[in-house]
N, C-alpha and C positions, 0 to 999 in steps of 0.2 A: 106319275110313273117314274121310277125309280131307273135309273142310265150305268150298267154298271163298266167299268174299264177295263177290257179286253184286249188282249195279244199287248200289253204296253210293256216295258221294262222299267224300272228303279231307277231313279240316278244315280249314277258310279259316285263315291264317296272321292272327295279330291284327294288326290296323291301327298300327302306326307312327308317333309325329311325325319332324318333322324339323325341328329348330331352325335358322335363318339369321341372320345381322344384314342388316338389310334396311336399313337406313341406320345414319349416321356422322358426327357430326360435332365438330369440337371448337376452341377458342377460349382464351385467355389473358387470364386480369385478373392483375395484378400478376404476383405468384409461382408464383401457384396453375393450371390449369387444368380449364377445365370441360368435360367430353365428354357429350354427349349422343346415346342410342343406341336402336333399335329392333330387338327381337326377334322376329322371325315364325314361327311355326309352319307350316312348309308343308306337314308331313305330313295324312294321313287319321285318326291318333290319336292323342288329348291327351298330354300332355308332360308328368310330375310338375315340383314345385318346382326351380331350377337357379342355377345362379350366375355371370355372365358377369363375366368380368375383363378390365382395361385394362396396354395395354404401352407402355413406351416402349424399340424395340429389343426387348431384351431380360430387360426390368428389366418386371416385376410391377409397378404403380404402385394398383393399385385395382381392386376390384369391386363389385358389385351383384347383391343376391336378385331373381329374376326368381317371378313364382306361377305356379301350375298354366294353363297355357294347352292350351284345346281346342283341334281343327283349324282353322285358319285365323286363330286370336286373334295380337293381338300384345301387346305389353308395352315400354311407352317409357318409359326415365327419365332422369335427370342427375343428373350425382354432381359436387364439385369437390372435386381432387386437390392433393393438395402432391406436388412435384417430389420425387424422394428425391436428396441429394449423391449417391448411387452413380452417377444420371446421369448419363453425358459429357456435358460442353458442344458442343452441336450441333442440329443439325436433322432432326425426327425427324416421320414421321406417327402417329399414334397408333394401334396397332391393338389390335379390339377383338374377344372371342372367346366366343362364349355355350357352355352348359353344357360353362367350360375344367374341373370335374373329370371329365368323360365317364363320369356316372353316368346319363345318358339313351339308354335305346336307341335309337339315329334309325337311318331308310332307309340318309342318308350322312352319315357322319361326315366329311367333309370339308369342307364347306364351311360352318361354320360361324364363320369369321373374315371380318371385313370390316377394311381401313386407312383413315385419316380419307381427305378429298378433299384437304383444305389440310394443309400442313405447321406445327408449333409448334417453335421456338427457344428451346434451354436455355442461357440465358447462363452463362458462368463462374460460380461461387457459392464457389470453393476459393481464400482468402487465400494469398500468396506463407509459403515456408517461409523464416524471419527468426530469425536467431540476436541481432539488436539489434545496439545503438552499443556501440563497443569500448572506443571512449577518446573525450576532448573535455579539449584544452588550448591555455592560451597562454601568452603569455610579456609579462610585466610586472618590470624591472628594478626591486629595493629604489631606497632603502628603501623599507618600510612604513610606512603611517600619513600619509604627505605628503597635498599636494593631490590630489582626483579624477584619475583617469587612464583612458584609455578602450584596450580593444585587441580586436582580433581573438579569436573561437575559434575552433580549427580539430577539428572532428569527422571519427571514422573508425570504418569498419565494413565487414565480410566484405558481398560482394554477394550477396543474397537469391536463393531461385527459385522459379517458378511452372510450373506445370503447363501453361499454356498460353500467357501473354504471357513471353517473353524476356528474360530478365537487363538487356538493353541497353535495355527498355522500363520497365524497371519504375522508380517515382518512389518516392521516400520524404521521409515528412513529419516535422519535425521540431516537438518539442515542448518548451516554454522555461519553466521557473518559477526564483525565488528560493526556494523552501522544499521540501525532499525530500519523495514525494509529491504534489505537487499540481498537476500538469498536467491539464491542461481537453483532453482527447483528440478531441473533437470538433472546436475549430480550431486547425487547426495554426501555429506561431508561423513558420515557411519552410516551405518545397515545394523539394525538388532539382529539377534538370532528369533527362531521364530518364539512367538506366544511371549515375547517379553512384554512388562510395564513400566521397567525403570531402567536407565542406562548412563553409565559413568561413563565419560570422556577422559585422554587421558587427559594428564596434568598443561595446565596452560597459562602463563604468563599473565603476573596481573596489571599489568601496566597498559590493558587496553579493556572495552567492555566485552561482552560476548552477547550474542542476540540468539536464539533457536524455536526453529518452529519443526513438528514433528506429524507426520504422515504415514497412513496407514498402509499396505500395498500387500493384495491378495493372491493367492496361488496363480490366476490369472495375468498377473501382471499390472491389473487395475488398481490407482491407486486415488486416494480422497483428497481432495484440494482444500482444508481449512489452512487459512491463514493465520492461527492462533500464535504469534509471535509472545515469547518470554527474554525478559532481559534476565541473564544470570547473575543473584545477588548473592553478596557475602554474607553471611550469618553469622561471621566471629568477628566483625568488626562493635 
């Protein structure tokens, strides 16, 4: 005999959160930026622990534990991020995406990402690729040992490249001492004009040596650290 279930009701389906980013926003000090962001639960049931992560594009830049929020809590905080070099240089809104492992069961899983309002700007941070000074010589007619004599150097080098300013943009700083080794890289002794590959010094006394190492420096400001040091020889001795 067959017992059928009469007058019973279903059981209610357990109540739900639903995670949102309910605001966004974000700002630049220096290098760094700061995002700050608010979590809401809009569902009818509490939300365990989660983790909302920050992008830029499509580069991972940062996250945040968010705690257990009941129905209708929110959870505000601010994190500040260093840029990663994988960045392109560009102009990016930041978006921001709460529980990005989707370890929360929510209502909808979609709409859980919000983009800033205002956009932040990744400048260039990638020095020019610089193989250095090749040669640096001039020419002072013997004999040796006379009086002081002043003359020209003439430096030369392959032209650099960058990722994002142009061969024809790019300046290179020249660096001058008498002792191998000891260039003070901070100020440079000339500056080319831009897209150069060769640069005359003026005239300089031969009664000491000359050392020079030459570095590239992009629209940016970014410049290449080879240490390719040349001694300057005479070629009419």
């Amino acid at each position: 005999m067959l017992v059928g279930l009469c007058g019973g009701s279903a059981l209610a389906a357990p109540a739900r959160p639903d995670l949102t980013e309910a605001a966004v926003s974000a700002s630049q000090q220096g290098g760094a930026l700061v995002v700050t962001d608010v979590v809401r639960n809009r569902g009818a049931g509490a939300a365990p622990r989660s983790t909302t992560a920050y992008f830029l594009g499509q580069t991972r830049v940062g996250r945040r534990l968010v705690p257990r929020l009941r129905a209708g809590a929110t959870s505000r905080g601010s994190v500040t991020l260093a840029i990663p070099r994988s960045v392109a240089p560009g102009s990016y809104r930041v978006r921001v995406c709460s529980d990005v492992a989707r370890r929360v069961v929510e209502i909808d899983e979609r709409n859980n990402c919000r983009v800033s309002a205002h956009a932040v700007e990744v400048a260039d941070r990638t020095p020019p690729v610089f193989a250095g000074l090749v040669s640096a010589t001039t020419c002072i007619p013997g004999p040796v040992g006379g009086p002081t004599r002043s003359s020209p150097y003439g430096l030369k080098w392959s032209p650099a490249s960058d990722a994002v300013t142009p061969a024809s943009a790019l300046v290179y700083d020249i660096f001058q001492t008498n002792a191998a080794g000891t260039e003070t890289f901070s100020i440079p002794t000339y500056t080319t004009p831009p897209g150069a590959s060769t640069f005359t010094t003026p005239p300089l006394p031969d009664d000491r040596p000359y050392y020079f190492v030459v570095r590239a420096r992009d629209g940016a400001g970014n410049r290449d650290g080879n240490t390719a040091e040349r001694l300057g020889l005479n070629l009419c001795l």
